[in-house]
N, C-alpha and C positions, 0 to 999 in steps of 0.2 A: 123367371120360372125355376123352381127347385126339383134337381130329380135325385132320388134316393133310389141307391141301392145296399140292400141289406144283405148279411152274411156272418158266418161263425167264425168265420175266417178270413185273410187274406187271397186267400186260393177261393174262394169264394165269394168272395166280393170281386174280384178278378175274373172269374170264369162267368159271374153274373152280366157283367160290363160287355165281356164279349159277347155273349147273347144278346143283350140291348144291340149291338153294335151289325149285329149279325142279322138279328132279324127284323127292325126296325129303320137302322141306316145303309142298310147293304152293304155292310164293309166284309172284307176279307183278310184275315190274316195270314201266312203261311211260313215257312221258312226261308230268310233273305234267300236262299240255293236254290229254291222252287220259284223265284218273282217274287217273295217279300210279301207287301200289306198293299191290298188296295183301297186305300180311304177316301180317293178322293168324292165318293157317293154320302160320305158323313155331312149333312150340315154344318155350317158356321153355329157356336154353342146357342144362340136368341132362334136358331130355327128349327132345333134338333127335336122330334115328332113326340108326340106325346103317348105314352101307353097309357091306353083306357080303363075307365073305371077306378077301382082299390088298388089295379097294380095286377105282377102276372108272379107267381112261384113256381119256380122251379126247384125242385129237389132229386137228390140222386135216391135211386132204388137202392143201389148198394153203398155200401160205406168206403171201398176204397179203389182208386181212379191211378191204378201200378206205372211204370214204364221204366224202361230200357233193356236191355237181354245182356248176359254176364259179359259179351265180343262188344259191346257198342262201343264202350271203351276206348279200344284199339281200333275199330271199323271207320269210325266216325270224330270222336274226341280227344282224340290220341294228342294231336297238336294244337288243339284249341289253348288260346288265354284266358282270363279273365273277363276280359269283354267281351269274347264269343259266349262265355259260359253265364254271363251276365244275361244275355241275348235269351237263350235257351232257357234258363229258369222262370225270364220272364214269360215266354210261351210255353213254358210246362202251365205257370201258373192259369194263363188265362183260356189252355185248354181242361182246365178243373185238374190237371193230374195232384196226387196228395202223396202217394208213394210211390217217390222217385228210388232209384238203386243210386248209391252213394261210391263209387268205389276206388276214386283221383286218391292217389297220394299212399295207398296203402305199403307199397316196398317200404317207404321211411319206418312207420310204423312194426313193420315185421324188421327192420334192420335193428330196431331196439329190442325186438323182446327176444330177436335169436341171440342177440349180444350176450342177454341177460343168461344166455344157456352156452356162453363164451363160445359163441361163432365169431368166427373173423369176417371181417369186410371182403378178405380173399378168398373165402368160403363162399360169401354171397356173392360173388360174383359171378360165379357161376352156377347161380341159382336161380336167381331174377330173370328175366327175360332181357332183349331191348324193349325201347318205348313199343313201337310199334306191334312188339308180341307177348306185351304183357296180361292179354286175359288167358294166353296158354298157358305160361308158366304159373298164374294164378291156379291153373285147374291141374297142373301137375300132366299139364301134356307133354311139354317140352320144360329145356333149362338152356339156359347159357345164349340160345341163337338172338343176333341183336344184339348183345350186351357186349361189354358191362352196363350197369349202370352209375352214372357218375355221383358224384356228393353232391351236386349242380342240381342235377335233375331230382335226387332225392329230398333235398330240401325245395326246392321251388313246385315241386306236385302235393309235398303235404302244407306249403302255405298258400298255394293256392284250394287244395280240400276244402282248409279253414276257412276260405270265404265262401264255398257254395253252400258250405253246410250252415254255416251264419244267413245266407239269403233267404236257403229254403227254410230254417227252423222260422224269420222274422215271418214268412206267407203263411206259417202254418201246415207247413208239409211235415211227412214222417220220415227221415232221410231210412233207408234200409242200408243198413254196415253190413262189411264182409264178415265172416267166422274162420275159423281156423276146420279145414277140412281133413287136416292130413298129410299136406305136402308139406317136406323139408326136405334143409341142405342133404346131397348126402353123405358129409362128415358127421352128421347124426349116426348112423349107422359105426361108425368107430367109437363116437364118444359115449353114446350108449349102448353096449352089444347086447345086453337083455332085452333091451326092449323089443315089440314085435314089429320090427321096419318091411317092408316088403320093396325088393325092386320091380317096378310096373314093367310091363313089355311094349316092345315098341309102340310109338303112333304117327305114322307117315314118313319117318326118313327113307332113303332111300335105301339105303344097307346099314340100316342099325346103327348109326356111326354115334357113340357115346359119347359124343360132345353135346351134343344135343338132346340123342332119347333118353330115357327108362329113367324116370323118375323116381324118389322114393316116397312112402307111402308110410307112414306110421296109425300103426291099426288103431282101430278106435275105443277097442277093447282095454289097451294099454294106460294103466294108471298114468304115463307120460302126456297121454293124447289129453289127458282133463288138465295138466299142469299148462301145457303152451296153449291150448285154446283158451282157460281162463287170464292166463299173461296177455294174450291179444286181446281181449273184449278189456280188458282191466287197465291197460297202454291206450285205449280206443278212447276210452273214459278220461282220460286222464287228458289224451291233447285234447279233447272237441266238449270234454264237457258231459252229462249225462244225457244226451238228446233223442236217445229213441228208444225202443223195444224190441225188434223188427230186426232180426242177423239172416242172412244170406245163406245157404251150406247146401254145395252140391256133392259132396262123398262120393257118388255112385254115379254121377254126370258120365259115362261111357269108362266107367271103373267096376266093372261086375265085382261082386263079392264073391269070395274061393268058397262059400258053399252054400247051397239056397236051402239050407235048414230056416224055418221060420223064428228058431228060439235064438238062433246067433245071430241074424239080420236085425230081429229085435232089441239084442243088446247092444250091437251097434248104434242103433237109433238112439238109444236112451242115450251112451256114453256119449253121443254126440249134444246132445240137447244136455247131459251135465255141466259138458264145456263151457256154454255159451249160457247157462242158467249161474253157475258160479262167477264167472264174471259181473251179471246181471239179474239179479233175481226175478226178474219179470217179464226176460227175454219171450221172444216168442219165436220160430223157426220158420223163415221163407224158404222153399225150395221147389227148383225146379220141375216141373213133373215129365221132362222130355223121356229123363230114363225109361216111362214106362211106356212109350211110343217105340223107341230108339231099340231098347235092349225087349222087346216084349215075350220074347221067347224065356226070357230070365224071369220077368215080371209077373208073373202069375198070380193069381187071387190070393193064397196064402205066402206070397211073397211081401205084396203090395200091402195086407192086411196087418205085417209084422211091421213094417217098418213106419205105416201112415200112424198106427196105435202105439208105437213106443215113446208116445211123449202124451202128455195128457190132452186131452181132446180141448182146442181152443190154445193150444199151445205150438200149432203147427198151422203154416197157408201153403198149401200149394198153389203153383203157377199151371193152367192148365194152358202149356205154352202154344202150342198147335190149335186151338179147338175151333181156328176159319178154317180147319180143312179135317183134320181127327179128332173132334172133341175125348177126352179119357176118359169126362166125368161120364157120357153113354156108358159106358162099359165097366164101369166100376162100381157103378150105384154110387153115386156123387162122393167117390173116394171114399168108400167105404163110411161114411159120416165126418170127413174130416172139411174144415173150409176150405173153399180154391177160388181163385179168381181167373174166370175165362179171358183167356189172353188171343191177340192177333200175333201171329213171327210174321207170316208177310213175306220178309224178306234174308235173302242169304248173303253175304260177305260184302255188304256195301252194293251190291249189282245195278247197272241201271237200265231198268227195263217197266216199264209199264204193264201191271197186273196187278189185279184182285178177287176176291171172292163177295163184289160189293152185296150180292143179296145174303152169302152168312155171316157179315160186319153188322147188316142190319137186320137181323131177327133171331142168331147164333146167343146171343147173351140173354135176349128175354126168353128165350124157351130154355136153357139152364135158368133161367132165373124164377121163372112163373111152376118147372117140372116137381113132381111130389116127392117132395125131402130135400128138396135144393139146400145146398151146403153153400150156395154161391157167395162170394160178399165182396168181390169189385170186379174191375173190367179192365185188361190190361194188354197194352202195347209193346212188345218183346222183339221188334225185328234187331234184325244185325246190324245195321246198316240204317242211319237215316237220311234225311233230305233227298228225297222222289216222292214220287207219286200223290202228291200233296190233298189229293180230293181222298187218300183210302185215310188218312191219317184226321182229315178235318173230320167226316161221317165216324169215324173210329172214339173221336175222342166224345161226340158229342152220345155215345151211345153212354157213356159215363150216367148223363143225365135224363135219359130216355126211356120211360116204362112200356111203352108202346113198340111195335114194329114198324121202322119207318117205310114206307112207299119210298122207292127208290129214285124212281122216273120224276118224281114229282119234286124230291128232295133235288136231284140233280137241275131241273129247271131253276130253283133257287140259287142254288152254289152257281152257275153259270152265269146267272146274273151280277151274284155279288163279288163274282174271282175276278172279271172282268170292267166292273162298272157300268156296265148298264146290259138291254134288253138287248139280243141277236137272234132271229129267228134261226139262221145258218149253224148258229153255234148251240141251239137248242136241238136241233136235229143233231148236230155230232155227236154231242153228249149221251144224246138216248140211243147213237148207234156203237158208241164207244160201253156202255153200260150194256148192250145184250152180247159184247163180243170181251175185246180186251178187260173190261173191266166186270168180267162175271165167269171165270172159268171153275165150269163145272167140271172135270175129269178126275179131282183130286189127286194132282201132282204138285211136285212143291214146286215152285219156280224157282232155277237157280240159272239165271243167264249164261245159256252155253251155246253162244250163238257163234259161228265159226271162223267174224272175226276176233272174235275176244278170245276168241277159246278152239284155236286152231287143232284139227285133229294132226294128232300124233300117230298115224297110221302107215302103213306101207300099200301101195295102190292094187297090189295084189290082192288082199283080203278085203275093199271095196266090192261089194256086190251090186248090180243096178237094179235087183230084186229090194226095194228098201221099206218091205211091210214093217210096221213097227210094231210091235210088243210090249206091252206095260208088263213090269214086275217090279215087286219089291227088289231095289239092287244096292248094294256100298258103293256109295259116292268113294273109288279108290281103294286105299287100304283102312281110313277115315271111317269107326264106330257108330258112325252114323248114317241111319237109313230114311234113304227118302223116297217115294214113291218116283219112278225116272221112267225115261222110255229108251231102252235099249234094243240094240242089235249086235247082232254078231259081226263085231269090227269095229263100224263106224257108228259116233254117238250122233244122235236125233235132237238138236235145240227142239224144245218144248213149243210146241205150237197147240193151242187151245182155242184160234178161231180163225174163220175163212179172212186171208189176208184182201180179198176185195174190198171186204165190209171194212175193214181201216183204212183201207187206202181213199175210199170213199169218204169215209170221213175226214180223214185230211182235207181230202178236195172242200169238204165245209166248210172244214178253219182257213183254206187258203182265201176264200169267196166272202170271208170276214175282214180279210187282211187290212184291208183300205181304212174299214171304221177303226179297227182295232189293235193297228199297227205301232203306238204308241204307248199301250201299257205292256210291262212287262213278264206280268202274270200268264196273257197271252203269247208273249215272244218265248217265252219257256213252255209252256204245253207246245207251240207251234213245232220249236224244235226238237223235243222228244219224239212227240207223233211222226214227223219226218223220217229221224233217225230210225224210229223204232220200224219204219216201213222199209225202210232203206235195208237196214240189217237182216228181214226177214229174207228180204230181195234176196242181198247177197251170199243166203242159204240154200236158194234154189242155183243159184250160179254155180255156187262150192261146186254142187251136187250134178250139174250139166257138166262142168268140168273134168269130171270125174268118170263120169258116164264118156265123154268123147276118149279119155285114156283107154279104158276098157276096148274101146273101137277102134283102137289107133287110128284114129282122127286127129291128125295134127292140127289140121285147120281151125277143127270145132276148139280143139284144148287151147291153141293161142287166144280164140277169139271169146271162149268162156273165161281164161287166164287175164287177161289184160281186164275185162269187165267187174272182175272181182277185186282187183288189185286198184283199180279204177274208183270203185263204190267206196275202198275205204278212203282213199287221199277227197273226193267229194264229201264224206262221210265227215273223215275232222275239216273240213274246209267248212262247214255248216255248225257242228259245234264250238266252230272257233268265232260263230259269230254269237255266243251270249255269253257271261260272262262266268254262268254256272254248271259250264261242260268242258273246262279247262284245266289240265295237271300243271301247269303254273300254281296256282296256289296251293295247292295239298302239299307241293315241295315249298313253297317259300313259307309258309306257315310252321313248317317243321325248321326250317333252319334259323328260322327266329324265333325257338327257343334257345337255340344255345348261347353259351357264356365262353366257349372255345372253340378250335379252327375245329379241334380234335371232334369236337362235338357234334359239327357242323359237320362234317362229312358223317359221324354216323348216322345223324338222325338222316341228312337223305337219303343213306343207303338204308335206312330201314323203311323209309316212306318211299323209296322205288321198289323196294322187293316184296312188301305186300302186297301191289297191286300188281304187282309179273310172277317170278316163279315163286314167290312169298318162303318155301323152305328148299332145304340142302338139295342138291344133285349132286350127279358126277359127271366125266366127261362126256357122256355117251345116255345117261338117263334127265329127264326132267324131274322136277320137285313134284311128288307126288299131290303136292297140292297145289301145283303152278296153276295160275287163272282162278285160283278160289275166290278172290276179292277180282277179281276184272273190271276194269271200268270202261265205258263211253264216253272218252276225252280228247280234247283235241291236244294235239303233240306225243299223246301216247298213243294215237292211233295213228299216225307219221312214222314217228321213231319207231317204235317195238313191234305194233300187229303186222307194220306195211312187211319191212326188213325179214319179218317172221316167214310171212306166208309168199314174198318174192323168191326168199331161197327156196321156198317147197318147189314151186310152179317152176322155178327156173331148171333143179335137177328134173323133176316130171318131165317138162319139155326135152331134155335133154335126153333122158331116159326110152324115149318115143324116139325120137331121130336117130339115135345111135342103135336101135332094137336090142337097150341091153335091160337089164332089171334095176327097178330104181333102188341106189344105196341110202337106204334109211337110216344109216347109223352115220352117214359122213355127214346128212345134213342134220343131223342129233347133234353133233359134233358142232359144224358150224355154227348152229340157230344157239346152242347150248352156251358157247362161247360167247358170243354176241351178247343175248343176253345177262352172263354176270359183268361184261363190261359195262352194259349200261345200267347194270345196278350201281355201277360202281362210277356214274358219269357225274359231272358235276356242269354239265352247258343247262342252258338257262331256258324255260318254258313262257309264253304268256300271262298273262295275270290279266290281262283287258281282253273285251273281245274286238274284233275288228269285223266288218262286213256288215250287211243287210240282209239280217234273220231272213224277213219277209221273200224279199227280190231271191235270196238263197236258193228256199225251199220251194216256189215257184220254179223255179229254174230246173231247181233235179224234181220233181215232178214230173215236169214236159218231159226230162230226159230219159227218166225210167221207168215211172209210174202211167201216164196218159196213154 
C-alpha cells in the first residue's frame, strides 16, 4: 500500500506526517522534557489505516507559523549542543513552525564587525554578556555580568549557528537574524565623540553599580547607526550565505525614546529599516509589539502610527506577543494597517507551573484572523521559557493550521487519548476538569510562578497583615520596565491563584485512579508529577500564610507546627521531582559544563547556570538581586539545597524572634541567606542526572498525606 504525502515544503511535508500520525494513529509527540513521543498506538507500516476517499488537505489560513521570544535563548537553549538543537528543529518542523528566530552565535559575528570599527577584544569583554545572560546584553539591559566571553565559546556558538541555519534553510524554514538596534561597546563613546551615543539608566542592579548597568545607546538618527547596522546584516551575509529577509529589531524593547514627537519617532523608524535595507535590499523588519503593552502610557495612537508607518507598508511584521491575554491588534485597529502575527508568551523566565488561557489559544487567532481589515498573516509562540505544559504548546501549534474554532473539551478527549496511548475514562474526566480550572484562566493576569517556595518572601513579619484581600493592579514586576498585570498587597506578594484548589486536587485523585493502567508510559509519569507538585506548592502557600498568621498571635505552637509542614512539603516536594527525570538541576548544570574546552570555563559556565535560576543578578551584603527568583525552577536538588536552606533560616530567626519576645532581625537573616546563596552560585558539588523512586507509589503517598 502507498501513502503520499504532499507539500511545498519540508516543513510541510513534516507537519503533514504529523497530522497523519495524530489523527489517524494516535500518536503524540511532545518534548523529550515533557515525556517525549508516544507511538507506541502507530501501527506496524502493512497495518497503518487508511485515509478515505482522494485524501484529506490541510492548509494554513495564514502564511507564517513564528517561534521563540528574544530570552528563549538564555531561558532554555543557552547550553544546548547540536544534538539537542537537532532534536528541536525537528519538532519545530513537524509542529508546521516556518519562522523560527535564529539567534546562536551572534557575539562572533559582532566581534568582527566591532573589530572592523577597531574595538578591542578587551573592549568586548565587557560588553557581551556571559552565556547565560546573553539576551540582556543583546538588548542593551546589562554588559559585562557573566562574562567574559571566551574565543572557545565564540567560535563553537557561531559553528554551531551554521548548522541550525543549514537544517532549517534544507526544511524550508525562514530563519529570522538579529539587526543591529543600537547597542555598543562604550568605548564608542571616546572613539566617536560626535556621534549621538546615549548612556541608558539603570535596569535592576541594585545600586547602580557600573559594571554592570547603563548601557550605551547610539541613536538611530546618527549617520554611524546606518554604517554598523549595515556592517552587521553585510558580516551576516557573508558567514551563512543570503538566506532570509526577515531581521529582528527591538530599539524601543523597554527603551523609551527622549521625545514622543511623532516626526522624530518616525525618523527613527526609517533610519532603522535603512540599516537593515542597506545591508539587504529586500529586508523586511520583525518587531516586537510588547513596547506597546509594556510602555502604553508612551504608546499612544500618534506614537504607534509614526513608528508602525516609517517603513513602507509590507515591509514591517509585528509580533502581537501577548494577544492570549492583551491582544494590541483590539486597540489599534490591526496596527494601524500594518501585518502582525498573533502570538502566545505563555510563559515567564523558564517557570514551571501549569497554566493557560486554553479557550483564547483556540479561538484568539481566528477572530483576529476572520475580524474586518485583519492585517493578520501567522500565529506565533513567544514564551520565555520552554519544555512545560506540553498540551498549551501541541493545541498552539496546531492553531497554525486551523480555520475554524476548535471545541476544547472535545479536542482535549482526543490529546488524552493520544498523550497516553489509549482510552481512560478517569483521565478523560481530569482533563475536562483540568480544562475548566488550571488550564483556562480567565482573570487576565500573566502567570509568573511566585509561589513561596520558589520565591520566598523577603518581608519582615511585622508588615504581614492577616487581613489578606487581594487587589489586582497594574504593578512593575520590581524595578524591571515591565508591566504585568499581578496581584498585590501591601507587604506580602499573593502567588497567582486562578482556580479553586479542590477542583485540582480532584483531579489528581483521577490521574492517581489511572495509575495502575498507566504507570508505565512516561507521558503520564510527567503530567502525574506536575499535577502533584503543582498541588503541593499551592498547599504550601496556604501553610506560608497559617505560619504567619500564628506569628501575628504569638502562637508558638501553631508557628512550630505551621514551620516544620512547610519546610517538610519542600524536602517531599523534591523527593517526588526527584523521581522523573525531567525535574532535575543535575542536567541544566551538567549540560553547561560540557560545553567547555577549560577548568577556567567550567566553573564559569556553572556559575552562570546556578545564578539564573537563584538570584540571577548583582546584590550586596544586606540586599537581594532585584531579579532573584526571575527564572525559578521546580527541581529536585535545588529545592534541597537553596529553597529548603532559604526559608529554614527565615522560620528559624521567626521562631526565635517569638521566644525571645524580641523583633525579628531582617537584615541579619539578609545577611546570612544572602551569603549562602552566592556561595552556592559559586558551588561546584554535583546534582542528579537520573531520577530514582516511584513517580506513581510517590504521589499516592503525599496525597494520603496532605491532600485526602
Amino acid at each position: 500500500m502507498v501513502y503520499r504525502i504532499q507539500g511545498t515544503t519540508a516543513v510541510e511535508l513534516a507537519s503533514g506526517l504529523h497530522w497523519y500520525l495524530k489523527y489517524w494513529c494516535g500518536a503524540h509527540i511532545s518534548w523529550d522534557k515533557t515525556g517525549g513521543a508516544q507511538l507506541a498506538s502507530v501501527p506496524l507500516p502493512e497495518h497503518l489505516p487508511q485515509v478515505k476517499g482522494t485524501g484529506v488537505k490541510i492548509e494554513r489560513p495564514v502564511p507564517w507559523n513564528y517561534y521563540q521570544n528574544v530570552v528563549t535563548s538564555s531561558y532554555s537553549f543557552v547550553w544546548w549542543d547540536w544534538k539537542r538543537w537537532e532534536k528541536e528543529i525537528d519538532w519545530m518542523a513537524l509542529q508546521g513552525i516556518n519562522l523560527p528566530l535564529a539567534f546562536t552565535g551572534q557575539e562572533a559575528i559582532w566581534q568582527k564587525v566591532f573589530k572592523s570599527f577597531n574595538v578591542t577584544d578587551r573592549d568586548l569583554d565587557d560588553f557581551f554578556g556571559g552565556p547565560a545572560f546573553l539576551a540582556w546584553a543583546r538588548m542593551g539591559n546589562l554588559h559585562g555580568w557573566g562574562g567574559p566571553l571566551s574565543q572557545n565559546w565564540l567560535d563553537q556558538q557561531l559553528a554551531l549557528q551554521k548548522k541550525i541555519l543549514s537544517r532549517m534553510i534544507e526544511l524550508g524554514m525562514v530563519p529570522v537574524l538579529p539587526s543591529f538596534s543600537g547597542n555598543v561597546p562604550s568605548v564608542f563613546k571616546k572613539m566617536f565623540p560626535s556621534a549621538n551615543i546615549t548612556r541608558l539608566g539603570d535596569w535592576n542592579t541594585v545600586d547602580g553599580d557600573p559594571r554592570w548597568c547603563c548601557t550605551y545607546l547610539l541613536d538611530p538618527s546618527d549617520a554611524l547607526f546606518i554604517d554598523v547596522g549595515q556592517a552587521f546584516i553585510k558580516q551576516q551575509m557573508k558567514e551563512y550565505g543570503d538566506i532570509t529577509i526577515i531581521y529582528n529589531c527591538d530599539t524601543f524593547n523597554e527603551n523609551t525614546p527622549p521625545t514622543n514627537e511623532p516626526a522624530y519617532i518616525s525618523s527613527l523608524g526609517s533610519a532603522i529599516y535603512e540599516a537593515m535595507s542597506r545591508g539587504n535590499k529586500d529586508a523586511v523588519w520583525l518587531m516586537q509589539g510588547w513596547l506597546f503593552y509594556s510602555d502604553a502610557t508612551f504608546w499612544k495612537e500618534p506614537q504607534m502610527k509614526a513608528l508602525l508607518h516609517s517603513v513602507p507598508i509590507g515591509k514591517m511584521i509585528v509580533l502581537d506577543l501577548f494577544a492570549d491575554v492583551k491582544p494590541i491588534w483590539q486597540m489599534s485597529s490591526q496596527f494601524y494597517g500594518v501585518p502582525y502575527i498573533w502570538c502566545m508568551l505563555h510563559n515567564f523566565g523558564g517557570n514551571i507551573e501549569m497554566y493557560a488561557v486554553l479557550d483564547s489559544i483556540s479561538s484568539g487567532p481566528i477572530d483576529a484572523r476572520t475580524s474586518h481589515n485583519s492585517m493578520m498573516v501567522g500565529v506565533g509562540m513567544c514564551m520565555e521559557g520552554i519544555e512545560h505544559n506540553p498540551v498549551v504548546y501541541e493545541l498552539m501549534s496546531e492553531m497554525a493550521f486551523r480555520s475554524q474554532k476548535v471545541e476544547v473539551e472535545d479536542w482535549l478527549k482526543i490529546y488524552s487519548y493520544r498523550r497516553y496511548g489509549q482510552s481512560n475514562v478517569e483521565m478523560e474526566k481530569a482533563w475536562g476538569i483540568l480544562y475548566h480550572t488550571i488550564y483556562n484562566c480567565t482573570d487576565g493576569i500573566a502567570d509568573h510562578n511566585k509561589d513561596y517556595i520558589v520565591e520566598f518572601p523577603d518581608i519582615s513579619p511585622s508588615s504581614f497583615s492577616s487581613d489578606h484581600s487581594k487587589q489586582r493592579e497594574i504593578a512593575k514586576v520590581r524595578k524591571h520596565r515591565r508591566f504585568v498585570l499581578s496581584e498585590v498587597s501591601a507587604g506580602l506578594p499573593h502567588p497567582h491563584l486562578w482556580y479553586p484548589t479542590k477542583d485540582a486536587i480532584k483531579a489528581l485523585e483521577l490521574f492517581l485512579n489511572a495509575g495502575n493502567d498507566l504507570s508505565k508510559s512516561l507521558t503520564y509519569r510527567y503530567d502525574l508529577v506536575d499535577l502533584t507538585r503543582q498541588a503541593l506548592s499551592k498547599l504550601a502557600n496556604e501553610v506560608y500564610i497559617d505560619a504567619m498568621n500564628a506569628y501575628q498571635k504569638k502562637d508558638s505552637n501553631g508557628l512550630r507546627f505551621h514551620m516544620k509542614k512547610f519546610l517538610k512539603l519542600i524536602t517531599d516536594i523534591d523527593t517526588l521531582l526527584a523521581s522523573d527525570d525531567n525535574f532535575l538541576l543535575g542536567p541544566w548544570l551538567e549540560s553547561a559544563k560540557s560545553l567547555a574546552m577549560t577548568e577556567n570555563e567550567r566553573k564559569q559556565y556553572e556559575w552562570n547556570a546556578r545564578t539564573q535560576v537563584t538570584m540571577w543578578y548583582d546584590n550586596t551584603k544586606t540586599e537581594q538581586s532585584q531579579l532573584h527568583d526571575y527564572a525559578n525552577k521546580f527541581w529536585s536538588g535545588l529545592l534541597k539545597s537553596y529553597y529548603l536552606p532559604r526559608a529554614s533560616k527565615y522560620f528559624t530567626r521567626l521562631t526565635k524572634s517569638l521566644q525571645e519576645n524580641q523583633s525579628f532581625q531582617l537584615e541579619e537573616w539578609r545577611k546570612d541567606w544572602i551569603a549562602y546563596s552566592n556561595e552556592w552560585q559559586s558551588g561546584m558539588e554535583l546534582y542528579a542526572v537520573k531520577a530514582t523512586g516511584d513517580a506513581l507509589a510517590i504521589s499516592r503517598s503525599l496525597f494520603r498525606k496532605y491532600l485526602s
